[in-house]
VMD Tcl script that draws the C-alpha trace (Angstrom):
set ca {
  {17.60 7.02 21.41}
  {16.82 8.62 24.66}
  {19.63 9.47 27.20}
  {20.10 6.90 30.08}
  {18.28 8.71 33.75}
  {21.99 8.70 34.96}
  {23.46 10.81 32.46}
  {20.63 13.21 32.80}
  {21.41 13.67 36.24}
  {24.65 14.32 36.18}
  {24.09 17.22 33.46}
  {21.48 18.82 35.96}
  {23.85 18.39 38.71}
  {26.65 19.89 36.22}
  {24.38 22.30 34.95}
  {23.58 23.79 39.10}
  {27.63 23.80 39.83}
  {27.84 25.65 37.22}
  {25.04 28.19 37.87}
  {26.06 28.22 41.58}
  {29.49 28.74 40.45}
  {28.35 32.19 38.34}
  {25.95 33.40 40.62}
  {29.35 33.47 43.45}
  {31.20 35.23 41.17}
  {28.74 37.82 40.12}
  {28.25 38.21 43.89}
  {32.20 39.15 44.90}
  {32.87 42.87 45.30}
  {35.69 44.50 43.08}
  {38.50 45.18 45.31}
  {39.20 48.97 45.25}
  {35.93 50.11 44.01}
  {33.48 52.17 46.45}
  {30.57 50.33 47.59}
  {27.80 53.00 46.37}
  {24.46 53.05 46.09}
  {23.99 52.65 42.33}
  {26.72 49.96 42.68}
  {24.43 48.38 45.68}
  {21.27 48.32 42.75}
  {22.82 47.03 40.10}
  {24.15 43.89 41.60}
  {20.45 43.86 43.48}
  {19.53 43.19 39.54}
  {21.87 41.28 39.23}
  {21.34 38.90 41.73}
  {17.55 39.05 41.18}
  {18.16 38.09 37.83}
  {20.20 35.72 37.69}
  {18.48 33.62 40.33}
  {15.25 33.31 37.60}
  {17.17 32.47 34.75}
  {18.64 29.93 36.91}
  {15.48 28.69 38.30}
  {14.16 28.75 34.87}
  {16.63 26.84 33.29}
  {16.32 24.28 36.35}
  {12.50 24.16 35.76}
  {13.01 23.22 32.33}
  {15.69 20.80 33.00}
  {13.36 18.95 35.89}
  {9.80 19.18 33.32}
  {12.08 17.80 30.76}
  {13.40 15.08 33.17}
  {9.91 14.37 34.02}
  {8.91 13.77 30.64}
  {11.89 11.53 30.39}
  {11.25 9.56 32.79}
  {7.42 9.03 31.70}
  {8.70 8.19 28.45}
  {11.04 5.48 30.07}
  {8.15 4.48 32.27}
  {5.61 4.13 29.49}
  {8.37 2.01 27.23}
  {8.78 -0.58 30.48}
  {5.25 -0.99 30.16}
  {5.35 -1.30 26.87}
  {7.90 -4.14 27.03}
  {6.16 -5.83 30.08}
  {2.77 -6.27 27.54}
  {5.00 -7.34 24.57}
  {6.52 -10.11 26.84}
  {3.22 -11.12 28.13}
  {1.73 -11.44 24.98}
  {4.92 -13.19 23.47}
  {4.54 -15.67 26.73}
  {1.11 -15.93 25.40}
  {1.97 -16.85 21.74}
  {4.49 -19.27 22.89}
  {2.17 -21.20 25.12}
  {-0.56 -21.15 22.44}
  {1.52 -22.66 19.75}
  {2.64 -25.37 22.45}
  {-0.42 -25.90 23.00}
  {-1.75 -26.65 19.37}
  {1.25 -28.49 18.43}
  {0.21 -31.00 21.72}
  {-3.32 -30.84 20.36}
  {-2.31 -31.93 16.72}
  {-0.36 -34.47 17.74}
  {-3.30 -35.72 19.81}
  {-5.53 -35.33 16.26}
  {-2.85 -37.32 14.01}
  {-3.34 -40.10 17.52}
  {-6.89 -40.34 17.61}
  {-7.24 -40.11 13.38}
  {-4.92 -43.18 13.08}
  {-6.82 -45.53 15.93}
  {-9.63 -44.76 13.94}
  {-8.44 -45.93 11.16}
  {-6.92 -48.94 12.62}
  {-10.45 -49.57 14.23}
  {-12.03 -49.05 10.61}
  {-9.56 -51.63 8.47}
  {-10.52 -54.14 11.81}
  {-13.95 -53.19 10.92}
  {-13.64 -54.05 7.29}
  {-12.28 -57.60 8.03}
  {-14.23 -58.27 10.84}
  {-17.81 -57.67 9.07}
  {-18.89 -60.92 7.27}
  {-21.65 -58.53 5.50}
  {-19.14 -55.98 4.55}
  {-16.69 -58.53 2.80}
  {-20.02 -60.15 0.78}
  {-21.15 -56.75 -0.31}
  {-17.30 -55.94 -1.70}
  {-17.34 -59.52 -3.81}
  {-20.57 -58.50 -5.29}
  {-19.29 -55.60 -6.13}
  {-15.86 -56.65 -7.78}
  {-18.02 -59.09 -9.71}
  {-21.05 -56.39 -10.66}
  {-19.99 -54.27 -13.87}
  {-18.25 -51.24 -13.85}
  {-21.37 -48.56 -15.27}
  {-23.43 -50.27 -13.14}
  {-21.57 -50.26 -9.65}
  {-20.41 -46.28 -10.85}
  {-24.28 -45.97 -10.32}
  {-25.09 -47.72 -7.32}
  {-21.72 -46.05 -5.24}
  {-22.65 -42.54 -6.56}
  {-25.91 -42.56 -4.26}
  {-24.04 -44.17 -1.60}
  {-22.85 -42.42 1.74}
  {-18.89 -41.70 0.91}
  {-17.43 -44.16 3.93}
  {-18.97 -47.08 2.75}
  {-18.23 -46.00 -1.06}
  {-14.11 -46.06 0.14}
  {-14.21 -49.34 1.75}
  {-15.90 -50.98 -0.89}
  {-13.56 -49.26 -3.89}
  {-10.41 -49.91 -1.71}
  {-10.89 -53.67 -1.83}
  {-12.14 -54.17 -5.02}
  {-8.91 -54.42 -7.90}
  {-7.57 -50.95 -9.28}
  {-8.99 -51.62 -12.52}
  {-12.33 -52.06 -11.65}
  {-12.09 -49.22 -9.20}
  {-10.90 -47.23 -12.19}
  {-14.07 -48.24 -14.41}
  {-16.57 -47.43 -11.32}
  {-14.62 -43.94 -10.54}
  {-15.16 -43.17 -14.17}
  {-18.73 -43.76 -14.25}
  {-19.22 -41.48 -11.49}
  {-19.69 -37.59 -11.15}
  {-16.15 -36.11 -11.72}
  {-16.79 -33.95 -8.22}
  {-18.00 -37.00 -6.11}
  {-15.27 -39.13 -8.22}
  {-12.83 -36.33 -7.29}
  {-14.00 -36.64 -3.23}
  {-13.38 -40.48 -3.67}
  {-10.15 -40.61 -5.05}
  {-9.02 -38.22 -1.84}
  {-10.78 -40.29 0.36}
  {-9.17 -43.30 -1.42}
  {-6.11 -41.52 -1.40}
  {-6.06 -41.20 2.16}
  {-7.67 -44.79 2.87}
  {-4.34 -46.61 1.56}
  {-1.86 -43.97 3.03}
  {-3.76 -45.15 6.01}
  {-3.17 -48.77 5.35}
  {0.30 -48.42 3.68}
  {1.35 -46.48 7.18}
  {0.05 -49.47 9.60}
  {1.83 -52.04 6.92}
  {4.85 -51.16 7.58}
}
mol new
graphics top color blue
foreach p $ca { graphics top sphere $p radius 0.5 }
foreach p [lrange $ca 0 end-1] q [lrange $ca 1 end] { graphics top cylinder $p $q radius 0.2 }
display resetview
């Protein structure tokens, strides 16, 4: 965890009392000592050196602040792209919930429009008696070549037993496709029952 900007500022500022606060007292003469010229270079020295580690130390302190504060600036950023892209997410999924819902719409009014279909068409309900009377091997063969929609409406007319002896007669994967399809077919017309 990285220290908050604040509390690095106050060290710095703590840190340049303090170094102010050193460099005065290295710069007070001794009372009752001579003020001679090898007294005069050494504090020279002194305050020449003193000054650079101080700089120094406040050079570091300020690079290290800087890379601080690029660090902090480079998490915001961070952040601001993770909250996008969660906005992002979040409208997405609203969006494909609204479109499914649409979907589950549109499938049952077209299934509502295909049981209408099935009672309305005269040639439909004909082909469905001939079928419940035909026998089973021989209507297995007949529905196996036929296109799967028509297959369903005919097979969810006819009884269940006789839609039993035409599914086995049948090639187990089309028989399998049917028996979704059928499947779904009287979901469909259990659901607008009730």
């Amino acid at each position: 965890m990285l220290p908050s900007r604040s509390l690095i500022v106050w060290w710095v500022l703590a840190l340049i009392l303090w170094a102010t606060t050193v460099g005065s007292v290295q710069e007070m003469p001794e009372v009752g000592k001579t003020n001679s010229f090898e007294n005069q270079l050494v504090e020279d020295e002194r305050v020449e050196e003193a000054p650079s580690a101080e700089s120094t130390l406040l050079e570091q302190l300020q690079a290290r602040l800087k890379v601080v504060e690029e660090r902090e600036r480079a998490l915001q950023q961070r952040e601001e792209r993770l909250t996008a892209l969660q906005q992002d997410i979040e409208a997405l999924a609203a969006r494909q919930t609204k479109e499914g819902k649409r979907l589950v719409g549109e499938a049952s009014s077209l299934a509502e429009e295909q049981r209408r279909y099935v009672e309305q068409d005269p040639a439909l309900i004909h082909l469905i008696k001939i079928y419940e009377s035909m026998d089973p091997e021989e209507a297995a063969l007949r529905i196996a070549e036929m296109r799967e929609g028509l297959a369903l409406d005919i097979l969810a007319s006819i009884k269940d037993k006789k839609a039993a002896g035409v599914l086995a007669g049948v090639e187990p994967v089309k028989a399998a496709r049917l028996s979704e399809g059928l499947r779904r077919y009287r979901d469909i017309k259990l659901n607008q029952a009730n």
